[in-house]
KEKE-3310 file (N, C-alpha, C; in steps of 0.2 Angstrom, whole numbers, plus 5000, padded with zeros to 4 digits):
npx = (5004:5003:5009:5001:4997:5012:5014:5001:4998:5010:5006:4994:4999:5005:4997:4989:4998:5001:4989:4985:4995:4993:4980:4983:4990:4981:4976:4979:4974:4960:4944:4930:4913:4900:4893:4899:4913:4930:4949:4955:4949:4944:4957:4958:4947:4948:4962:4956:4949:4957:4967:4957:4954:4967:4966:4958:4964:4975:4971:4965:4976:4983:4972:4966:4972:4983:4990:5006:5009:5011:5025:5035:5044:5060:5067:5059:5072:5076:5067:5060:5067:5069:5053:5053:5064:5057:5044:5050:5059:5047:5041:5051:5051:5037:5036:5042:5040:5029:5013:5009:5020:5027:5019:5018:5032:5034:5026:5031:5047:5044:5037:5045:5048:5042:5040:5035:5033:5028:5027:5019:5006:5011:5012:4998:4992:4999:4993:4980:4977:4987:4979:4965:4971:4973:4960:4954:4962:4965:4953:4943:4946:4952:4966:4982:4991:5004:5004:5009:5025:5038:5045:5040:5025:5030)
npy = (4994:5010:5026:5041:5054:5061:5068:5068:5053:5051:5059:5054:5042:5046:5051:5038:5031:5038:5039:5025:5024:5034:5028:5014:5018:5021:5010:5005:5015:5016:5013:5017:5021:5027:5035:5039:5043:5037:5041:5033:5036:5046:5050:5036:5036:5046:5043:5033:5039:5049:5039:5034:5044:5048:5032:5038:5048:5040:5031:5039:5044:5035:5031:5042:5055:5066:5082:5082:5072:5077:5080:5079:5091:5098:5095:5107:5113:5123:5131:5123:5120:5133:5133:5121:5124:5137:5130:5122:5130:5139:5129:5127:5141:5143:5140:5151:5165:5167:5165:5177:5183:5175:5166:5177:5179:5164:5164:5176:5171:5160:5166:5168:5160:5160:5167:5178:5185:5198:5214:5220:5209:5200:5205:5208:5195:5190:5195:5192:5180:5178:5181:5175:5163:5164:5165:5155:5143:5145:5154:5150:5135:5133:5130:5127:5137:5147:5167:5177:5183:5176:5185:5192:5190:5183)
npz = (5000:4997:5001:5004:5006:5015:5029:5035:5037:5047:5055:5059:5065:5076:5081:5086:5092:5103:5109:5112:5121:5133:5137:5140:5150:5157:5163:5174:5186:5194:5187:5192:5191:5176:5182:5195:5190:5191:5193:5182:5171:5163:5157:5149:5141:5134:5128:5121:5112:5106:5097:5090:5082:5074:5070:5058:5053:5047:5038:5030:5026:5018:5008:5002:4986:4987:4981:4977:4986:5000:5006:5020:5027:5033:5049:5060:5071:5079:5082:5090:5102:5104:5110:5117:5129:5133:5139:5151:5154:5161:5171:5181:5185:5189:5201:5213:5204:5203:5193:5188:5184:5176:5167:5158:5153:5147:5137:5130:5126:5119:5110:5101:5093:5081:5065:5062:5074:5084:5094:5101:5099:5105:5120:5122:5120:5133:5143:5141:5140:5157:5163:5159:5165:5176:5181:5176:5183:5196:5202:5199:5199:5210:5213:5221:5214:5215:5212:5214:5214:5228:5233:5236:5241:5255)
capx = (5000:5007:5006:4998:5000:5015:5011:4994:5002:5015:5000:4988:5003:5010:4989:4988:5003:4999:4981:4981:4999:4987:4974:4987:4992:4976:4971:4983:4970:4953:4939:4924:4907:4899:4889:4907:4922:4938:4953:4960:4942:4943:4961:4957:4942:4954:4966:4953:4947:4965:4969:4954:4955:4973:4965:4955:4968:4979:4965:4966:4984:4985:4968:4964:4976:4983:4994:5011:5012:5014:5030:5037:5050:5064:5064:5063:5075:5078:5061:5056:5070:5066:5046:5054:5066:5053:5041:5055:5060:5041:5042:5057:5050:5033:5036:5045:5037:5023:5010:5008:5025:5028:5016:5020:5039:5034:5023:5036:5052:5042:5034:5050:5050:5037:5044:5029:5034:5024:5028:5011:5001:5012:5008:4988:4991:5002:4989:4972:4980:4986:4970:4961:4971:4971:4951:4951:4965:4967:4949:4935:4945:4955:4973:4986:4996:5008:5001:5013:5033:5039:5048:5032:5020:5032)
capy = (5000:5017:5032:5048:5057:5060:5074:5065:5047:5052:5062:5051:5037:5047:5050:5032:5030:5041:5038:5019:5024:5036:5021:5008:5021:5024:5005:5006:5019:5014:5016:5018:5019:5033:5040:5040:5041:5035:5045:5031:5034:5052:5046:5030:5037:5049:5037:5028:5043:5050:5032:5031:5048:5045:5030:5039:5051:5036:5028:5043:5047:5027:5031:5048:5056:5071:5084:5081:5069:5080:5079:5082:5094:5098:5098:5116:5111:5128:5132:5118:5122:5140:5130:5119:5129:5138:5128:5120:5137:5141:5127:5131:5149:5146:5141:5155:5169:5164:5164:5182:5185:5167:5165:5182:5175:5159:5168:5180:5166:5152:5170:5170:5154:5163:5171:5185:5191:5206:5214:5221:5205:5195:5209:5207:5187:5188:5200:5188:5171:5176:5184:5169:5157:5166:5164:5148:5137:5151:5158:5144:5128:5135:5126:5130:5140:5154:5171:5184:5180:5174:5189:5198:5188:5181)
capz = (5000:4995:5009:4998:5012:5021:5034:5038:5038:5052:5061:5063:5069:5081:5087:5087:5099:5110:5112:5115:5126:5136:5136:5142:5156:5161:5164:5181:5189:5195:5182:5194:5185:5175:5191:5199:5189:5194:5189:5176:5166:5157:5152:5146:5136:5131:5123:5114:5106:5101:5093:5085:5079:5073:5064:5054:5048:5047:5034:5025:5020:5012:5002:4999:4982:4989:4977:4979:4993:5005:5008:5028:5027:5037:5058:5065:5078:5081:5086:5095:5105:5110:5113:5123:5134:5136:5145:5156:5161:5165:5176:5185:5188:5193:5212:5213:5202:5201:5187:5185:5179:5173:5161:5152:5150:5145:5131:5127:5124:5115:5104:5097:5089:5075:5061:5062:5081:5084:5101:5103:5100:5111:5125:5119:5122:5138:5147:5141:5144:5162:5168:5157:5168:5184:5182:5176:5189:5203:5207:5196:5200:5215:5213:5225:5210:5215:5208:5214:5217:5234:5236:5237:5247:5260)
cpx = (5004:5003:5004:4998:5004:5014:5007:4995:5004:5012:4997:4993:5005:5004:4987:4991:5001:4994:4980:4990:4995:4982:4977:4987:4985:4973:4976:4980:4964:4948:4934:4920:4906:4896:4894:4912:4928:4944:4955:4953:4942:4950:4961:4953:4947:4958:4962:4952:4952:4967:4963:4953:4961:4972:4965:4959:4973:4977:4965:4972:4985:4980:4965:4971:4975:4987:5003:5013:5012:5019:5032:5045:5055:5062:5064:5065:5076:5070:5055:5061:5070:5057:5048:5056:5060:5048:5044:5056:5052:5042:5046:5056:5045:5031:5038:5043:5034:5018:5008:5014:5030:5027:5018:5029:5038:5031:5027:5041:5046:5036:5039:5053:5047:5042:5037:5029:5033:5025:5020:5005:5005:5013:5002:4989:4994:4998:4983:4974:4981:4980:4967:4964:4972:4966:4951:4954:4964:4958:4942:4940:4949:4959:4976:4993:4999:5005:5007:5020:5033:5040:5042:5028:5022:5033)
cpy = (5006:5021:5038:5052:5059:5063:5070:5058:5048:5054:5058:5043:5039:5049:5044:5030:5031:5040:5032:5019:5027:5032:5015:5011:5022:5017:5004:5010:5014:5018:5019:5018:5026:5038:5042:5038:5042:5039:5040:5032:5040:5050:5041:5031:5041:5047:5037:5034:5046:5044:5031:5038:5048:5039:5031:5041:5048:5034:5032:5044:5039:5028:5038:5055:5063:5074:5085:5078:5071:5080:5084:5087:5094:5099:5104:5113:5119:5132:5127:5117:5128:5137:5126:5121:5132:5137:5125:5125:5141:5135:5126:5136:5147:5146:5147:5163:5170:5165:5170:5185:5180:5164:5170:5179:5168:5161:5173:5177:5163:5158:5169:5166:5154:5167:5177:5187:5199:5209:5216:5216:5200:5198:5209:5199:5186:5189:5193:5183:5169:5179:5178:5163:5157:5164:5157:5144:5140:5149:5151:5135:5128:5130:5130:5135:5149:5160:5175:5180:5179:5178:5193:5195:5187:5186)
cpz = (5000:5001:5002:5002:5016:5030:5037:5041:5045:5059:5064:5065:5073:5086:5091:5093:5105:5114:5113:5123:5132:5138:5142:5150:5161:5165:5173:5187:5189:5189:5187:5190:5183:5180:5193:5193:5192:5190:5184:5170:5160:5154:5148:5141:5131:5124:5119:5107:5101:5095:5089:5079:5073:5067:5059:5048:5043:5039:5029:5021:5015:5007:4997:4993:4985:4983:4980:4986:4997:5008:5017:5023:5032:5044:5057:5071:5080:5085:5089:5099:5109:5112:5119:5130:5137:5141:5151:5158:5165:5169:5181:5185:5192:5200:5212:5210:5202:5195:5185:5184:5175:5167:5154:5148:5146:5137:5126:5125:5118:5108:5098:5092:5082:5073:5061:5070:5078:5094:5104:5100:5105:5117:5126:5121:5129:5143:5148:5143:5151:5165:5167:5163:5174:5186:5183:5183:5193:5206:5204:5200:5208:5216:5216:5219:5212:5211:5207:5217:5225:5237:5240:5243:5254:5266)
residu = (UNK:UNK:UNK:UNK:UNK:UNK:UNK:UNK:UNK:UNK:UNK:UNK:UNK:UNK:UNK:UNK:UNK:UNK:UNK:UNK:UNK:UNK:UNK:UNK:UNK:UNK:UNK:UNK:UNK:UNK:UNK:UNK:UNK:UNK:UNK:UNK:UNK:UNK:UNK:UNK:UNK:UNK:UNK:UNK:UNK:UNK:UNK:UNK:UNK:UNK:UNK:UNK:UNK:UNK:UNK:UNK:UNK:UNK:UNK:UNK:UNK:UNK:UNK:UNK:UNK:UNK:UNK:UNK:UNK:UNK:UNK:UNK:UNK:UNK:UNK:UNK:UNK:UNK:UNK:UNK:UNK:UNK:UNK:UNK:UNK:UNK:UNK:UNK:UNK:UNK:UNK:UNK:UNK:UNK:UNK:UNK:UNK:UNK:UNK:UNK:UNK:UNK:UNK:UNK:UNK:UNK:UNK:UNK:UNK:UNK:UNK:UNK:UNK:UNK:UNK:UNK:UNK:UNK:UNK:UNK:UNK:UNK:UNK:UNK:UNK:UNK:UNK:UNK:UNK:UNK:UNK:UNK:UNK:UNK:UNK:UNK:UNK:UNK:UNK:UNK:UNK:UNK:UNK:UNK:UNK:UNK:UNK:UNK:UNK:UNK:UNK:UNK:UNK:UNK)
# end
């Protein structure tokens, strides 16, 4: 069978992975029932649907004739590089910094990894993001997440 797709191919094997790796992970937790789920039941659901999702796509790149193959190009190691650092160095800040000057560094680094950096929309994203997540973990699901530096609150 010929791949018609490469892009799509590679995606939907690498959803597949993931989603029955997730799946496999999650059969180590208790399921509980629908009335009561157990923590191994939203990832385990999870899983299935990634991997079956990842079929689909899979299904496709072997039968559906795309224009030029789609050929994978080159890594961006360079920018998946400053993505990565970045999240690593936001988790090595946020005890310490905490998520209101954490998140805007994390936003600010892993901007740069775009050839369209604009200072004034990764200002415009750093602002809505951390309020958005202040809301959402902080004050709606209330997790113990650091807001303001240690130096400050202590």
């Amino acid at each position: 069978m010929k791949i018609k797709s490469e892009k799509d191919f590679w995606a939907g094997l690498m959803f597949v992975v993931v989603g029955i790796g997730f799946a496999w992970g999650a059969t180590a937790y208790s399921f509980g029932s629908s009335a009561r789920p157990g923590p191994g039941y939203f990832p385990f659901g999870l899983g299935i649907i990634l991997a079956l999702i990842g079929a689909l796509i899979l299904f496709e790149s072997l039968t559906i004739e795309v224009d030029g193959g789609e050929k994978i190009g080159p890594w961006p190691l360079k920018q998946g590089s400053i993505i990565l650092g970045s999240v690593v160095l936001f988790g090595l800040l946020l005890p310490r910094l905490g998520m209101a000057a954490t998140l805007p560094i994390l936003i600010g680094l892993s901007s740069l990894a775009s050839g369209e950096f604009d200072w004034k929309e990764v200002l415009l994203n750093a602002i809505v993001l951390t309020v958005g997540s202040w809301a959402i973990f902080i004050k709606g699901l209330g997790l113990t997440i650091p807001l303001w530096p240690t130096f400050i609150t202590a």
